[in-house]
C-alpha positions in Angstrom: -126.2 -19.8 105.6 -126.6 -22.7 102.9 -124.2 -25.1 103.5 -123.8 -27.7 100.4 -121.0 -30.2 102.0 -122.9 -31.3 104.8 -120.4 -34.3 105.9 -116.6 -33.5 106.7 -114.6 -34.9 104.2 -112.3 -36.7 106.5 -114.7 -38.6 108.9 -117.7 -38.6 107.4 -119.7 -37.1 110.3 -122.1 -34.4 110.1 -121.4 -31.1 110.4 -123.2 -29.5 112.5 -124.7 -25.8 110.7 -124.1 -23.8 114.0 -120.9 -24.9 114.0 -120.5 -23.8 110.8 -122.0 -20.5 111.8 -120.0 -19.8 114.5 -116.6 -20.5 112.2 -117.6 -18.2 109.7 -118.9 -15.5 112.3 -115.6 -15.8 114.1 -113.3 -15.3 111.0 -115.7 -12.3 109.6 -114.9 -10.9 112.9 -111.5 -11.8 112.8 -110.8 -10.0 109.5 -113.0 -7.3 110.1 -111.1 -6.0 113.6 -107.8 -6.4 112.0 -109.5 -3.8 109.1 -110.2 -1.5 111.1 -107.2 -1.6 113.2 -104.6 -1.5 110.4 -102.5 2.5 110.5 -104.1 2.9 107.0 -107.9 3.5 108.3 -106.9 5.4 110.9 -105.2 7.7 108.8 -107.9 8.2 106.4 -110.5 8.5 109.2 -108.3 11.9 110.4 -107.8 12.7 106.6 -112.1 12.8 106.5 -112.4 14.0 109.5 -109.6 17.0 109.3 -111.5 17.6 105.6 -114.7 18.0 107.0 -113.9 20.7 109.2 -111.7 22.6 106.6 -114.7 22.7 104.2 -117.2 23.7 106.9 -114.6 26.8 107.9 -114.2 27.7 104.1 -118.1 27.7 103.7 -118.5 29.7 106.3 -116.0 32.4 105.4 -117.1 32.2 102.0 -120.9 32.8 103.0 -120.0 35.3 106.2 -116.9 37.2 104.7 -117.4 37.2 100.7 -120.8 36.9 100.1 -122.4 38.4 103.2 
């Protein structure tokens, strides 16, 4: 990661890049666990998941059944 601003505006020390770093990893991960726990992914995870299954069962009463 590039960082441009290389001195904190309000003391005029160095920041240090790992710092940096670890900020950015921790709010990434922050954002990315609340994601994936919010109702709405869950619910589309089941939705794909419940889908899957229906197609596999139609294509293989279509290919078994209908078109044996």
């Amino acid at each position: 990661m590039i960082c441009h601003n290389t001195h904190h505006s309000s003391h005029n020390q160095p920041v240090s890049l790992s710092l940096v770093n670890r900020e950015w990893k921790r709010t990434v991960l922050k954002g990315f666990k609340n994601f994936l726990m919010r109702g709405d992914l869950i619910t589309i995870a089941v939705g794909l998941v419940i889908a899957l299954a229906f197609s596999t069962l139609i294509k293989a009463f279509t290919d078994y059944v209908i078109n044996p």
